[in-house]
C-alpha positions as CSV (number, residue, x, y, z in Angstrom):
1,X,25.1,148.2,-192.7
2,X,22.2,145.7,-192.0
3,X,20.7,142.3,-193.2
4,X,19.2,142.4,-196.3
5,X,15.5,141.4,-195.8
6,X,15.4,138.5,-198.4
7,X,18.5,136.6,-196.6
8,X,16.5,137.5,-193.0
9,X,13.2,136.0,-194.2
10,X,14.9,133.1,-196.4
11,X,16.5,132.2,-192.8
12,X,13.4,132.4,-190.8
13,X,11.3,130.7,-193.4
14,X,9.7,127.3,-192.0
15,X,9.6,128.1,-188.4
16,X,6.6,128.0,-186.5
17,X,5.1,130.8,-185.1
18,X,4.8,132.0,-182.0
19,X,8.5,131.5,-180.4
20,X,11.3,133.6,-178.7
21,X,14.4,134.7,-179.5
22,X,16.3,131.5,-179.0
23,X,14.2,129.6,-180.8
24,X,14.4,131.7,-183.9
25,X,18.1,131.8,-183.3
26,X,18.6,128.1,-183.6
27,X,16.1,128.3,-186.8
28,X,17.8,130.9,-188.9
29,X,21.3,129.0,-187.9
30,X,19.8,125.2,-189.0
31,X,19.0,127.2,-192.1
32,X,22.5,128.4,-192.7
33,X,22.2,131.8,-191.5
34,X,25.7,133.7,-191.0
35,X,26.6,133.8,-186.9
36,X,26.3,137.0,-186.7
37,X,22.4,137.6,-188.0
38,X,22.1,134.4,-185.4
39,X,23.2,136.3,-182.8
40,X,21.4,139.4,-183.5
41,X,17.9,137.5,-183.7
42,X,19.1,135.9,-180.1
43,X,19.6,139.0,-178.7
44,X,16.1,140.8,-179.7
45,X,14.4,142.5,-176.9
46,X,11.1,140.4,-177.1
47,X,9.9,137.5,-175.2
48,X,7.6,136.3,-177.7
49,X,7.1,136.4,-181.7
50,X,4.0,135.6,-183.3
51,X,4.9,135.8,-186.8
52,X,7.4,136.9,-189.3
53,X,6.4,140.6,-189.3
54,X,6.8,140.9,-185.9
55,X,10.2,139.8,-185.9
56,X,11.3,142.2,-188.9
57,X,9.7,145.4,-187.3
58,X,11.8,144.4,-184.3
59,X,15.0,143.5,-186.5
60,X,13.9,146.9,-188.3
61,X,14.0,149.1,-185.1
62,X,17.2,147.1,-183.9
63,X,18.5,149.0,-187.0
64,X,19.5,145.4,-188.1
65,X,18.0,145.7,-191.2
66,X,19.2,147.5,-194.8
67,X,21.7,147.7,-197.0
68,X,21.9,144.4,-199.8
């Protein structure tokens, strides 16, 4: 089962663009995300983001993402 895409961009929302991992890690937590999407975000295989997209297709091919 994965994130549901709404909750993953509602936690992202705000942030600005471009950033790594832990920086969007410590963003989707300040915005109440659960500990374990945190976690996942800290642990994608990407130095840099440059925007939101990037970060789902990422989340996407984690297999992160799905189910409501």
């Amino acid at each position: 089962m994965g994130y549901d895409v709404t909750q993953v961009q509602k936690s992202l929302a705000g942030f600005q663009y471009p950033g790594g991992p832990d920086d969007l890690a410590q963003h989707a937590s300040s915005q109440g995300a659960d500990q374990q999407l945190v976690d996942t975000i800290k642990g994608l295989d990407k130095e840099q983001f440059d925007g939101p997209n990037a970060v789902m297709k990422k989340l996407s091919e984690a297999g992160a993402l799905g189910g409501s």
